[in-house]
Wavefront OBJ file of the C-alpha trace (Angstrom):
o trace
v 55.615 77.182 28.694
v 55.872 73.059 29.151
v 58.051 73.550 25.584
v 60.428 76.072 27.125
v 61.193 74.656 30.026
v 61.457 71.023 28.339
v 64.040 72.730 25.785
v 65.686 73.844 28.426
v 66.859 70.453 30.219
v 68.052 69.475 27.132
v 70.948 71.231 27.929
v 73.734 71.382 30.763
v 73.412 74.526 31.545
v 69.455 74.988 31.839
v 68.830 71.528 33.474
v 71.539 73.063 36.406
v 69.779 76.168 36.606
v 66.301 74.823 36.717
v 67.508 72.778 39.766
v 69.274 75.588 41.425
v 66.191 77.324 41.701
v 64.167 74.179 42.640
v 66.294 73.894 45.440
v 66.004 77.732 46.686
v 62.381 77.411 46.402
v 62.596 73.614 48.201
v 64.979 75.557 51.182
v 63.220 78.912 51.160
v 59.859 77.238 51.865
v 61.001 75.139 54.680
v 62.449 77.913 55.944
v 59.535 80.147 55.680
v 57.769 76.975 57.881
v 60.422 77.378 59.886
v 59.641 81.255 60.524
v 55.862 80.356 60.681
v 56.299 78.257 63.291
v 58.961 79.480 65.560
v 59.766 83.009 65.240
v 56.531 84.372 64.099
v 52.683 85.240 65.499
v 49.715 87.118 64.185
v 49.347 88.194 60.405
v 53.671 87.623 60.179
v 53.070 83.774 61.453
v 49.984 83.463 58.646
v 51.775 85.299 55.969
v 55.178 83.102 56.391
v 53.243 79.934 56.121
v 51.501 81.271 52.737
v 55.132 82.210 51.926
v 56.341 78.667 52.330
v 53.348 77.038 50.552
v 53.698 79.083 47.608
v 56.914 78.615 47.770
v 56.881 74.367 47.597
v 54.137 74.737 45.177
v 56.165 76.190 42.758
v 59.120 73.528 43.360
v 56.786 71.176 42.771
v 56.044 72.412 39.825
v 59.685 73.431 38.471
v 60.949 69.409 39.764
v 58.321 67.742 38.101
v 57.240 69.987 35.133
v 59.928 69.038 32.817
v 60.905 65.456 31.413
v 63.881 64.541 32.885
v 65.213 62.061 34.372
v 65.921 63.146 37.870
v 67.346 60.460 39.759
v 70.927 60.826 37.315
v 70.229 64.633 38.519
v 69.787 64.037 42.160
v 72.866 64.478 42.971
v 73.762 67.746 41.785
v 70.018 68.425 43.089
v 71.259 67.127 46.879
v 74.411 69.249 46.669
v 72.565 72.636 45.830
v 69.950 71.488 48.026
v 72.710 71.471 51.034
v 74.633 74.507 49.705
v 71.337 76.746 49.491
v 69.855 75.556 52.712
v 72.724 76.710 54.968
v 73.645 80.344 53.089
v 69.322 80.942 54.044
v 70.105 79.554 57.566
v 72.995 82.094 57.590
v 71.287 85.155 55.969
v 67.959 84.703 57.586
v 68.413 83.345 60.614
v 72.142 83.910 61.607
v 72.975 80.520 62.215
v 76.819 79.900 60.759
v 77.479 75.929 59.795
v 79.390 74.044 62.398
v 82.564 71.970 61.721
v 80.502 68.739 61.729
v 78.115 70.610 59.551
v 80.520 71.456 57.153
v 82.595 68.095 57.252
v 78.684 66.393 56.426
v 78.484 69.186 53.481
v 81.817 67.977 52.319
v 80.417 64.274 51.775
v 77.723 65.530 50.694
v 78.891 67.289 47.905
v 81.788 64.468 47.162
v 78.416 62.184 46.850
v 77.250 64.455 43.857
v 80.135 64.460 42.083
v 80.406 60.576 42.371
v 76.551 60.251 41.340
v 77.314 62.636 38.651
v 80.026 61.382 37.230
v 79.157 57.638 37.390
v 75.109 58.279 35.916
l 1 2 3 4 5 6 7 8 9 10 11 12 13 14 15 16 17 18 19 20 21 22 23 24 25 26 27 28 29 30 31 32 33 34 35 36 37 38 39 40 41 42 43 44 45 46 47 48 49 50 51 52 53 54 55 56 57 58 59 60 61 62 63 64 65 66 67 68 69 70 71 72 73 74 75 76 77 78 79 80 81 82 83 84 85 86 87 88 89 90 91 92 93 94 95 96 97 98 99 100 101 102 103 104 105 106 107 108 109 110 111 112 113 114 115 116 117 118 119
């Protein structure tokens, strides 16, 4: 498995998907925390913080698994980091970006491309 997914950041393409899902799993799991937290009680509360440990676990796992060298990724990382974080703080808890929000994002993802493009 440590092959595969090493074969895989060799290229573009795989290296951008590995991340994307290392940063649902990063968002998703704070999120569940979040839930646990906040919005939840009883068996919901205890089964949303399992949720969001299992969840960072396997970012963990899919960030530091492969060989890589992930500080010339981090800014595509920090970008789909963003970009992920506020479509699950739509979808699961209705909250909609706000202009400041949004003109932060913007930066943000300007920053990626400039770390990208320069590493």
């Amino acid at each position: 498995m440590r092959d595969l997914i090493n074969n895989l950041v060799t290229y573009r393409g795989g290296a951008f998907f590995l991340l994307a899902i290392a940063a649902f799993l990063e968002a998703y799991g704070d999120s569940c925390f979040q839930s646990a937290l906040y919005r939840a009680s009883g068996m919901s509360r205890v089964l949303a913080f399992v949720g969001g440990a299992a969840s960072l676990v396997a970012y963990g796992l899919i960030v530091n698994g492969p060989r890589w060298e992930f500080g010339k990724l981090l800014g595509v990382y920090v970008v789909l980091f963003f970009c992920l974080a506020q479509i699950i703080a739509r979808v699961k808890f209705g909250q909609a970006p706000t202009l400041p929000i949004l003109m932060g994002g913007a930066l943000i993802c300007l920053g990626g491309v400039i770390i990208s493009i320069s590493g």
